[in-house]
C-alpha positions, 0 to 999 in steps of 0.5 A: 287707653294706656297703651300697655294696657291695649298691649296685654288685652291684644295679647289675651285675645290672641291667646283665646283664639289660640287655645280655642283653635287647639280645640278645633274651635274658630276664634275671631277678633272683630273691633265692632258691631258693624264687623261682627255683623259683616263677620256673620253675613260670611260665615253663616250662608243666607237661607242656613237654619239658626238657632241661638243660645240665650244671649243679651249680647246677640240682641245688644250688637244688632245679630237677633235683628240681622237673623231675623231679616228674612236671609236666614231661616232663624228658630226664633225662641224670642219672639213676641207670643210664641207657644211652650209647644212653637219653642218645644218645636224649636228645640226638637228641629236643633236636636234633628239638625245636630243629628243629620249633622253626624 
């Protein structure tokens, strides 16, 4: 890659994680798919409830499988056979969670 090139994409990382630490938002730069999962493992505690938006990107870098090694407790919206009323449950438990949250 040109170097002016890696110099402006450099540059427009550091300011999204600026603008988004404005708003009380973490930003963080991770170069691969093997520091994105170490990046996981430090923020997220093992045995914390996760849940996921919908995301290809989470299945591409591997996090779908990491969430589902059994170190977490993943509300699993994706997998195989599950019921309208398993994912209606799923998203009842992330609106109680947000709600012991405040």
């Amino acid at each position: 890659m040109d170097n002016n090139v890696a110099w402006y994409i450099d540059k427009q990382i550091e300011r999204t994680i600026i603008n988004l630490e404005k708003h009380n938002i973490s930003g963080f730069y991770v170069a691969d798919e093997t520091q994105l999962q170490e990046k996981i493992k430090e923020l997220i505690p093992e045995h914390s409830v996760v849940a996921v938006g919908d995301s290809m990107t989470l299945f591409e870098t591997g996090i779908i499988n990491l969430l589902r090694s059994g170190k977490y407790n993943f509300l699993d919206k994706y997998r195989e056979e599950i019921t309208r009323e398993e994912k209606k449950d799923i998203y009842s438990n992330l609106v109680i969670c947000q709600a012991h949250k405040k």
